[in-house]
Every structure is written in structure tokens, then in C-alpha cells.
C-alpha positions in Angstrom: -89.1 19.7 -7.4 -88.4 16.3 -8.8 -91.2 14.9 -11.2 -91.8 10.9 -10.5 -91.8 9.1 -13.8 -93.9 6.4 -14.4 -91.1 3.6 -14.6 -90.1 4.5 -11.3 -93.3 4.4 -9.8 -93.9 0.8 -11.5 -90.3 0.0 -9.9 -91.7 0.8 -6.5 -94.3 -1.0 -6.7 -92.5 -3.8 -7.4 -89.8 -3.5 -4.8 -93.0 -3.3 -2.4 -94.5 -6.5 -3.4 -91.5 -8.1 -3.8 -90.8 -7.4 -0.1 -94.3 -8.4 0.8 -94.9 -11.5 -1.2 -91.2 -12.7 0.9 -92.6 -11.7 4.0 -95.7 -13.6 3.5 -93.9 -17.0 2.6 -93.8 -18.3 5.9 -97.4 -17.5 6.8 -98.1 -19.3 3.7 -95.8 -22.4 4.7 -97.8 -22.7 7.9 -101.5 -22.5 6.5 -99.9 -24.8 3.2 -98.5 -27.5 5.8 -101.8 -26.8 8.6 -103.9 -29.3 5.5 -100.9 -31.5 4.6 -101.1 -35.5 5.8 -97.6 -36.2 7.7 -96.2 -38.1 4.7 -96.2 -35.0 2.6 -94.7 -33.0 5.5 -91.7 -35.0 6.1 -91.2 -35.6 2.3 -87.9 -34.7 0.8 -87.9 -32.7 -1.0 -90.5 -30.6 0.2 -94.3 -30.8 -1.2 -95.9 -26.8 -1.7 -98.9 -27.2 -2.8 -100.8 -30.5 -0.8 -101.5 -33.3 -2.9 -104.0 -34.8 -0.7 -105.7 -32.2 1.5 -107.0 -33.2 4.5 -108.3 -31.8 7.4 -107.5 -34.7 9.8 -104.8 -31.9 11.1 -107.5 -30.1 12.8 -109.7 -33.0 14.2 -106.0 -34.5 15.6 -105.8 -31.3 17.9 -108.8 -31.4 19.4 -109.6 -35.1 19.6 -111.8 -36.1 17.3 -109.9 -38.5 15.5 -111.6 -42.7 16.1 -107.5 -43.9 16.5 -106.0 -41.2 18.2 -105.7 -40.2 21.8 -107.4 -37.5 23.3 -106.7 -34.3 22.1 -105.6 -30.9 23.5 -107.6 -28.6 25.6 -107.9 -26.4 22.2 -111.2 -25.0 23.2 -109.9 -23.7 26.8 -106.5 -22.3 25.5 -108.6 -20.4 22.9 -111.3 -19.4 25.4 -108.1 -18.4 28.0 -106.5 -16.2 25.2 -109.9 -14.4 24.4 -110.5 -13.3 27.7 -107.1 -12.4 28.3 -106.9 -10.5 25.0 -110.0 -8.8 25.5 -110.4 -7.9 29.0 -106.5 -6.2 28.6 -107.2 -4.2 25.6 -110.6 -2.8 27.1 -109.4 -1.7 29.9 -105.7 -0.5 28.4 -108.5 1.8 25.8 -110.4 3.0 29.0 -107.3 3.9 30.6 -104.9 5.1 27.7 -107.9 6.8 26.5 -107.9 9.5 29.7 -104.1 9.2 29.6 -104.0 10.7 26.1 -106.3 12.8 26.5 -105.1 14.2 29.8 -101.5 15.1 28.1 -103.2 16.4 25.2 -105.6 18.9 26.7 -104.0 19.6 30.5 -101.2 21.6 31.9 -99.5 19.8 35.0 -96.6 19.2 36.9 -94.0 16.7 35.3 -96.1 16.1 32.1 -92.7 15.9 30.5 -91.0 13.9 32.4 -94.0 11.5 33.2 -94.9 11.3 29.4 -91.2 10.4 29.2 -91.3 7.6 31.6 -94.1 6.0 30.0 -92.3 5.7 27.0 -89.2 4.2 28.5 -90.9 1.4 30.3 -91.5 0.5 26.5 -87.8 0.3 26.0 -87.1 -2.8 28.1 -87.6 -5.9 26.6 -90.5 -7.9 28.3 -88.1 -11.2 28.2 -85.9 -9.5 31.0 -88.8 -8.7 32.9 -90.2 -12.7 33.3 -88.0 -13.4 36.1 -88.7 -11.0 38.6 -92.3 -10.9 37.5 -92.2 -14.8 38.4 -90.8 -14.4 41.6 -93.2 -11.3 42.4 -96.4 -13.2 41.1 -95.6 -16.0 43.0 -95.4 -14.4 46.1 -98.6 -12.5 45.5 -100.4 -15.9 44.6 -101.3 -14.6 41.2 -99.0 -17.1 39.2 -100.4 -19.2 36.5 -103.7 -17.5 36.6 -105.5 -15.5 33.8 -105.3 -11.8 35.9 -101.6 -12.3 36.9 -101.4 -12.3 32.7 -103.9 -9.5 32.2 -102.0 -7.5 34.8 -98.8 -8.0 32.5 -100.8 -7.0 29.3 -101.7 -4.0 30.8 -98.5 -2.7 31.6 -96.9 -3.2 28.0 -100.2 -1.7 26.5 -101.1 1.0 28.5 -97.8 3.4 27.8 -98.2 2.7 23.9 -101.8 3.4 24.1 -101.1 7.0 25.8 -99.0 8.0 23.6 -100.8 6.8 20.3 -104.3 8.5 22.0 -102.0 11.5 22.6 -101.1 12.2 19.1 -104.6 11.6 18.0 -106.1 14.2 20.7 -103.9 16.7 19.9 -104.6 17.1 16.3 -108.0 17.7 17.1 -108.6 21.3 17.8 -109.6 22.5 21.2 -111.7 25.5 19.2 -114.7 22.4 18.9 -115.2 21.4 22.3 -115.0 25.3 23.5 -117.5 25.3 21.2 -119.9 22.9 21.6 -119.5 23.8 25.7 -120.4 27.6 24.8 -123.5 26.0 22.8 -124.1 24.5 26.5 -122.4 21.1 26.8 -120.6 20.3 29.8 -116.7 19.0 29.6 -118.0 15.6 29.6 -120.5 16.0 26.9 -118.2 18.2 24.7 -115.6 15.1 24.6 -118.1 12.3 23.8 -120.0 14.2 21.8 -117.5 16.3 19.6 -114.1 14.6 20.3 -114.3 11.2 20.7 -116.4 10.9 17.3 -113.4 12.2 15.9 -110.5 10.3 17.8 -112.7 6.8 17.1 -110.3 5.9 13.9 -107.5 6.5 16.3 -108.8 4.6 18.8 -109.7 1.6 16.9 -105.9 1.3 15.6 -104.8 1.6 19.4 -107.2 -1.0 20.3 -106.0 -3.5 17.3 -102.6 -2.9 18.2 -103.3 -3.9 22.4 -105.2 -7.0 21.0 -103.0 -8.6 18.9 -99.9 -7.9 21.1 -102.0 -9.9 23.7 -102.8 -12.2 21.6 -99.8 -13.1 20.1 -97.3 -12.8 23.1 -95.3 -15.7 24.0 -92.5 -15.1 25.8 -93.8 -13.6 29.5 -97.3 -15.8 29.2 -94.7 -19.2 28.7 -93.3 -18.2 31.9 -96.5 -16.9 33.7 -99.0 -19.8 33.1 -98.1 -23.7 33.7 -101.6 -25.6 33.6 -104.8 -25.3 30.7 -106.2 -23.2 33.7 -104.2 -19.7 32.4 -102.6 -21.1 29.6 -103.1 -19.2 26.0 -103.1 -20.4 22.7 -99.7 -19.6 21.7 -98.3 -21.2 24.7 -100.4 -24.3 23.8 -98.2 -24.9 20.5 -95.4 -26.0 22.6 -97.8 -28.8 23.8 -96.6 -30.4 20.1 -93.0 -30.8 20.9 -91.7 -33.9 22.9 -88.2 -34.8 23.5 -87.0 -36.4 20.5 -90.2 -34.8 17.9 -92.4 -32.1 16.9 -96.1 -32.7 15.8 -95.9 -30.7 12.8 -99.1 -31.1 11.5 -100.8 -30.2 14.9 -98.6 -27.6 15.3 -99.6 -25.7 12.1 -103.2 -26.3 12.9 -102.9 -24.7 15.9 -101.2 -21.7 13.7 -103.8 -21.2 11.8 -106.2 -20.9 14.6 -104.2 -18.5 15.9 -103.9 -16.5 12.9 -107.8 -16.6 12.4 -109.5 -14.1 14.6 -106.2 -11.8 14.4 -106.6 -11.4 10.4 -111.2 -11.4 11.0 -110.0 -8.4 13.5 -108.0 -7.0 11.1 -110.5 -6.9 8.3 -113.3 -5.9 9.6 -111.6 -2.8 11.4 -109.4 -1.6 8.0 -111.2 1.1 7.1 -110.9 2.5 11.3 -107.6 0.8 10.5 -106.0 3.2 7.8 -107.9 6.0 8.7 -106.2 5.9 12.1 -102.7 5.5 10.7 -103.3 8.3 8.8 -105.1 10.7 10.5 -103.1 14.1 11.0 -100.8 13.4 8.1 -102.8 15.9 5.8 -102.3 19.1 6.9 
């Protein structure tokens, strides 16, 4: 057995934030440029830190500024992706939740080759899905509305979600709800009581994971939704780009109110967060 020494550790370390402090850089660009006036945007060459911070940026998208037209429908393309985002992952929980646990716990026919399935729908890229889902929601009248989308959501969570609950449920051990049900709970009892306590941290990463997938996804809602009636917020950036320019400024403000409630999420779930991740890797 190889002993770590300390320099390699430190080297580690280093190689980790290395990789993380490049990853961030872009983030950084966006929320740095989000408070930058247009002159400092466009200068050459580029301004990192703002000179003059502003946040006329923010006003500009949603109208308030005296000489600017009216702004964007901000409020209803955030509203539109909350509802979206939320509604999905609830009910992908509800229903990955009994999915798991079914696999987990119960002996049926096909459980392989169904448990298989699931994971294979995750295997084709949601892009080459927009077409026919166009013509299909079309023809069911569900186009450009905020259930066709939900319907969508639901399908790309709802196999990740059984198989992340499934893992969770099976490192539980049946021993405590036989248990608890000789101590004289009923099935239902011993799993709300006994196992779902348990299978919480697991569920809160699942449920992070379903949000920010719905919250974040471009490519299918761009094609699904085509008036402020269904459309979400990152579908509303594209509202910044005309024919021969890009509103940069408005664009990163919009960024940022994107990134907010995904990064509130984030933190006030980490501890469910890394205990999730975790759980079952210590034997």
C-alpha cells in the first residue's frame, strides 16, 4: 500500500483548483460584464474588473429605464420557468420516487430489461428528439404552451430519477422496515417512517439535479415555445440578438438572473447535497 506524501497531496489540490478556478472564468465574465456600461463592453482591449459599475443593465431588461423602450417580459419568462421547473421536478420525485423504490424492493417480470430501457431513453440526445416532438405537439394542440414543456421535462427526468432513487433504496437495508412492520407498522408506514427518512439526502440531490436540468434547458424549450405565453428564461436571452447585434449588456443580466435561484438552490440544499452524493460509499 502506497503512502500519500504531503507534496503530492498539495499538488492535487492545486491541479483541482486550477481546473476549477478555469472553469469558473466564464461564469465570472458574465456576472463581471452583467454590471459593465456598453462602453467598457465593447472596449478593446477588454476591461475585467468594471470601472464604473452600474446597474442600468438590469433596469434596461425590464423597462425601467426614463430613455429606453419598453423592456422585456422578464417577470413572465421567470414566472414561466418557475412553474415549469417546479411542477416537472415534483412530480418526476413522486414518480421516480415509486420507480426506485419498486426496482429496489420488488421482484417482477422484465425488471431488467425495463430498468434497461429507462436508461437508454437517456442515451438519445434531446436535440434529435425536437422535431418529431414539434410535429406531435402540434397536432395534439399542446405547442407553445407551459404542459407541452412540462410533459418534455418529465420524460428526460423521470428515467434519471429511477435510477438515482434506485441506488439510494437499495443500500438501505430491508431488515428496518421488516422491522418496524413486526413492531406493527403497515408497508406504507414502515417506508415513510423508516425509509424515506433515510433516502431524503438522496432524494434532495435527485430533486436538484431534475430542477436545474429544467431550468437550464434550451435546446427542446427554443423549439417548443414561440410567444411570452410558454416561453422560459433561457429562451428569453435570444430576445437580445437582432440581425446585425447582440445586446450584451442585457444579455448578461438576464444571465445572472438565471444563475440566481439555481446557485440559492444549490446552497441551501448542500448539506442534503453531499450527503446524497455520498451516501453508500462508506461501507
Amino acid at each position: 500500500m502506497t503512502i500519500e506524501r504531503p507534496w503530492q497531496r498539495w499538488l492535487i489540490r492545486a491541479g483541482v483548483f486550477f481546473a476549477m478556478a478555469l472553469l469558473c472564468v466564464p461564469g465570472l465574465w458574465v456576472v463581471l460584464t452583467a454590471f459593465r456600461p456598453n462602453i467598457e463592453i465593447l472596449a478593446r482591449p477588454p476591461v475585467w474588473l468594471p470601472q464604473n459599475p452600474t446597474f442600468d443593465n438590469f433596469r434596461g431588461i425590464f423597462g425601467l429605464l426614463p430613455d429606453q423602450q419598453q423592456g422585456l417580459p422578464v417577470a413572465r419568462y421567470f414566472l414561466n420557468s418557475l412553474v415549469i421547473s417546479l411542477t416537472s421536478t415534483f412530480v418526476a420525485i413522486v414518480i421516480g420516487m415509486m420507480g426506485g423504490y419498486a426496482f429496489a424492493r420488488y421482484r417482477f417480470k422484465a425488471k431488467g430489461a425495463l430498468f434497461v430501457s429507462f436508461m437508454l431513453s437517456r442515451t438519445v440526445p434531446g436535440i434529435a428528439l425536437s422535431l418529431p416532438l414539434f410535429i406531435v405537439w402540434s397536432r395534439l394542440g399542446i405547442l407553445d404552451t407551459s404542459f407541452g414543456l412540462i410533459l418534455v421535462y418529465l420524460a428526460i427526468n423521470i428515467p434519471f430519477t429511477i435510477w438515482l432513487t434506485d441506488g439510494f433504496f437499495r443500500q438501505i437495508p430491508v431488515d428496518l422496515a421488516e422491522a418496524a412492520q413486526i413492531d406493527g407498522c403497515t408497508r406504507w408506514q414502515a417506508f415513510w417512517k423508516v425509509e424515506f427518512p433515510l433516502a431524503r439526502s438522496g432524494l434532495a440531490s435527485a430533486a436538484i439535479f431534475a430542477f436545474l436540468t429544467s431550468w437550464n434547458e434550451y435546446a427542446l424549450a427554443s423549439q417548443l415555445t414561440r410567444t411570452t405565453v410558454s416561453k422560459t428564461m433561457p429562451v428569453g436571452l435570444m430576445d437580445f440578438t437582432a440581425q446585425f447585434t447582440v445586446d450584451w449588456a442585457g444579455m448578461s443580466a438576464m444571465a445572472v438572473l438565471i444563475i440566481i435561484p439555481a446557485l440559492l438552490l444549490t446552497f441551501l440544499v448542500q448539506k442534503h447535497l453531499i450527503a446524497g452524493l455520498t451516501f453508500g460509499g462508506v461501507k
